[in-house]
C-alpha positions in Angstrom: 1.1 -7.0 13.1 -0.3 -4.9 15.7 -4.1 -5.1 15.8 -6.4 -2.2 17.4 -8.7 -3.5 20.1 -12.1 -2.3 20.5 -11.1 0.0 23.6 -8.4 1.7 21.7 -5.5 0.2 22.7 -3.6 -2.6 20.7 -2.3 -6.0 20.7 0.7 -7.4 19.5 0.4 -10.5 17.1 3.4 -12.1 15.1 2.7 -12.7 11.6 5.7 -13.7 10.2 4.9 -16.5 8.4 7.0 -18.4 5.2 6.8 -17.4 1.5 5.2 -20.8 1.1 2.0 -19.8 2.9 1.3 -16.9 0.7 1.4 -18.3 -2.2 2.8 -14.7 -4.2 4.1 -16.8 -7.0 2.6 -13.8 -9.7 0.4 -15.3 -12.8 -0.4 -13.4 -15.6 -3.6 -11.3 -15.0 -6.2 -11.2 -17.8 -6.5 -7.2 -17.9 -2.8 -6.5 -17.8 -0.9 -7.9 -21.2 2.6 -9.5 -19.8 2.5 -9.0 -16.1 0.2 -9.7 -12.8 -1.1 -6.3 -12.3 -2.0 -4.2 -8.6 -5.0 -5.5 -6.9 -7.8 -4.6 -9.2 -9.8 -3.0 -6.1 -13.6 -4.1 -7.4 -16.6 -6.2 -5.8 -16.9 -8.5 -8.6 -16.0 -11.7 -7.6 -14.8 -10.9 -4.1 -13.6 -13.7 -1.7 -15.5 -13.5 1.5 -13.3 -15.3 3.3 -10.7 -13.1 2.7 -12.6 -9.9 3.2 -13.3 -11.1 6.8 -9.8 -10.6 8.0 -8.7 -7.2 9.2 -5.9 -4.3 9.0 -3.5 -3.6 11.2 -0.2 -1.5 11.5 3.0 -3.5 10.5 6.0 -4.4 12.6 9.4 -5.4 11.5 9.0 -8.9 12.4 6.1 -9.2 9.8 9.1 -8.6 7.4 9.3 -12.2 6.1 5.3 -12.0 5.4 5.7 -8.8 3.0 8.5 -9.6 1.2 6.5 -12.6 -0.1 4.0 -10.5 -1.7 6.4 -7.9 -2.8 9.2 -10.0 -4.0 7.2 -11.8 -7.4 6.4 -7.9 -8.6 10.4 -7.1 -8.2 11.3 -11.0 -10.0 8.8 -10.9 -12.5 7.4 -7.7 -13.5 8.1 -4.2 -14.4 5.6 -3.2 -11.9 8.2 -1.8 -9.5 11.6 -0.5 -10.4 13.4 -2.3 -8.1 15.3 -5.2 -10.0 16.4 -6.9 -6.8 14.0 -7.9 -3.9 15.2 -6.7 -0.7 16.2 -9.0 2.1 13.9 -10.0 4.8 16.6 -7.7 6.9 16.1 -5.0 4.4 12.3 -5.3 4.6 11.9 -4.7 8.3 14.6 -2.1 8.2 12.1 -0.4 5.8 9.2 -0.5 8.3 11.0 0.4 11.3 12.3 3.2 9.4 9.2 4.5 8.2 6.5 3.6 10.4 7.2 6.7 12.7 6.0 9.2 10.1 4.2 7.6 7.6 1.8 4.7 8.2 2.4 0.7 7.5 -0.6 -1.2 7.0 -1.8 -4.9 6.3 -4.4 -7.0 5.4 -4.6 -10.2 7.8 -6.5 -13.3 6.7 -8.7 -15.0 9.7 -6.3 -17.9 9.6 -3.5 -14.9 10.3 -1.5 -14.2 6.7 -1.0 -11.6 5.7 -2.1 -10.8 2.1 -1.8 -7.1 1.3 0.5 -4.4 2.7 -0.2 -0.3 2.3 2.5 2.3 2.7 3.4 6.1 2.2 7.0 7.9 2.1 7.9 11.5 1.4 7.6 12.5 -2.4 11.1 14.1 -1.8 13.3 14.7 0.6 13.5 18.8 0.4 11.5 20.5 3.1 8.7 22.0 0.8 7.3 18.5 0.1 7.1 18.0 3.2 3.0 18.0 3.3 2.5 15.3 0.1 3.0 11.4 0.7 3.8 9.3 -2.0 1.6 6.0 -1.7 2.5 2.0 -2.2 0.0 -1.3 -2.4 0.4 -4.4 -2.9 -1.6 -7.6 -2.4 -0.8 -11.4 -3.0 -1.4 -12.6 -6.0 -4.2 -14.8 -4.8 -5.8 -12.6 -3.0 -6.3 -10.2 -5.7 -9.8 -8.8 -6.8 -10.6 -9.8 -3.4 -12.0 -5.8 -2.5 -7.9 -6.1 0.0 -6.7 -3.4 -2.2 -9.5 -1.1 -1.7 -9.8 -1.2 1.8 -5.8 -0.7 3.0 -5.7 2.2 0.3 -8.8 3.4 1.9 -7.6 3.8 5.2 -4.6 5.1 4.3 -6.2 7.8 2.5 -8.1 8.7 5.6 -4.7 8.4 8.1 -2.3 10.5 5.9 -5.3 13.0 5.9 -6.0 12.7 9.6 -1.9 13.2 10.2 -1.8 16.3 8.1 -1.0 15.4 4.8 -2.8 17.7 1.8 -1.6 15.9 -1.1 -1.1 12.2 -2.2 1.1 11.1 -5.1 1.4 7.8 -6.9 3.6 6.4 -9.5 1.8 3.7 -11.9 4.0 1.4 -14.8 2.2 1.9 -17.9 0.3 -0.8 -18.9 -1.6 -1.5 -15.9 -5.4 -1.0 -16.0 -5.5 -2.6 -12.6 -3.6 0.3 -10.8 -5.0 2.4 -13.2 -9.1 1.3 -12.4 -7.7 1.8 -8.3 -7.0 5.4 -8.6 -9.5 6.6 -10.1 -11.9 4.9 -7.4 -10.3 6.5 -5.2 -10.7 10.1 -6.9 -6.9 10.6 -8.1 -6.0 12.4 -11.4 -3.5 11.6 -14.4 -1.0 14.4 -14.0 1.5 13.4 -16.4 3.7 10.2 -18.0 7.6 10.3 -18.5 7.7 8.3 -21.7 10.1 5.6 -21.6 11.6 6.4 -18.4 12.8 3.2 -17.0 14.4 -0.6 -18.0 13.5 -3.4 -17.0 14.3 -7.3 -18.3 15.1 -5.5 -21.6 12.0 -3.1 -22.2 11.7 0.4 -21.6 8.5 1.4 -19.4 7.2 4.7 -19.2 5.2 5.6 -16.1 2.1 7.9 -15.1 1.9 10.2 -12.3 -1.4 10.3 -10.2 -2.1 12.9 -8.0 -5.8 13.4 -5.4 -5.9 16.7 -3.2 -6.6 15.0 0.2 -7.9 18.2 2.0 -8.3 21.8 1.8 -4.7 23.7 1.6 -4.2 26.2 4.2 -1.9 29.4 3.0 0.8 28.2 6.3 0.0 24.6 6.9 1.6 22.9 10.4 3.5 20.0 9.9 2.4 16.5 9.9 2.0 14.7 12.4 4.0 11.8 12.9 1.6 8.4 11.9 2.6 7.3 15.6 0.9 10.4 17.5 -2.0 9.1 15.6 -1.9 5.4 16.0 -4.5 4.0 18.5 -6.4 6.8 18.7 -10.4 7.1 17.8 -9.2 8.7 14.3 -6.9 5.7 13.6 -9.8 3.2 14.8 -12.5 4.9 12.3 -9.8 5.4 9.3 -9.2 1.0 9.8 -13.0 0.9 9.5 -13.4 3.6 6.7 -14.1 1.0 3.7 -16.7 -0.3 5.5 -19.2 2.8 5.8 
């Protein structure tokens, strides 16, 4: 993890830690028949201790650390449509690869574990989608309704908007109230639901389409900006503090 300092520059910090220390075994969550859902993203209940940790911008060697968390929602539930979990290779080729464009956040406990990561990709890959990011959480399962959720998908939010980005999409596995309660804090829209779409452990799934205008739309927008123009600067400091005005 890199963390920002409070002069602007940043420090480099391993946090590649074992699955055993995250403990992302998923349980079943009492609002989400079947299936641990997303980080339910309210105050009540929230774990202090874990909401004074901080975010920070992901490296490749915190590969081991994410694939914890992310690897019980491939194993376990429909939440993703991945049916495999990727390889701790395969993780940190996935932040190196994307971490130029599009930012790669976590959420690091004081003892230093990660327990939430946030990420955007391209919606598609043909040129006039260039300008709307299609966005990714996902926090350990006991660290949920902890408030981790909230404040990576806050600052993200703010970076993709700082970088250039007018609109944010996300993808949501119906049922999940969870995911569901998150985006519509955060001011997104239902835009549509494919029924039935996908297959997973021998169910079909459909899934909802949420969609928030981040800024106003220019008639001849500039492209993005790459997330690592951005990174360090005073915007990137006060979108890492942005869930806490």
């Amino acid at each position: 993890m890199i963390r920002p300092t409070r002069d602007g520059s940043t420090t480099r910090q391993s946090t590649d830690v074992p699955a055993t220390k995250l403990r992302a075994t998923p349980t079943d969550a009492p609002d989400t028949p079947g299936y641990p859902s997303i980080e339910s993203h309210t105050t009540i209940g929230r774990n202090r201790s874990y909401m004074e940790g901080s975010l920070g911008v992901a490296t490749p060697e915190d590969a081991s650390a994410i694939r914890s968390i992310y690897a019980p929602y491939v194993e376990a539930t429909p939440i993703t449509f991945e049916t495999g979990a990727p390889t701790r290779a395969e993780m940190a080729a996935r932040i190196e690869t994307t971490r130029e464009q599009y930012p790669w956040l976590v959420y690091e406990s004081r003892e230093e574990t990660i327990l939430g990561y946030a990420t955007a990709g391209p919606l598609r890959s043909m040129g006039a989608y260039e300008w709307t990011a299609e966005l990714t959480v996902y926090v350990a399962e006991d660290a949920r309704r902890s408030g981790i959720g909230t404040a990576l998908y806050t600052a993200l939010l703010e970076l993709l908007t700082e970088q250039g980005y007018y609109n944010a999409a996300a993808a949501v596995t119906l049922p999940n109230p969870a995911s569901v309660q998150l985006h519509e804090k955060h001011g997104f829209e239902p835009v549509g639901t494919f029924p039935a779409v996908g297959n997973k452990d021998g169910e079909w799934h459909d899934v909802q389409w949420w969609y928030r205008q981040l800024t106003e739309r220019p008639a001849d927008p500039s492209p993005p900006e790459p997330f690592s123009v951005i990174e360090g600067s005073p915007a990137f400091e006060r979108a890492l503090e942005a869930d806490k005005r």
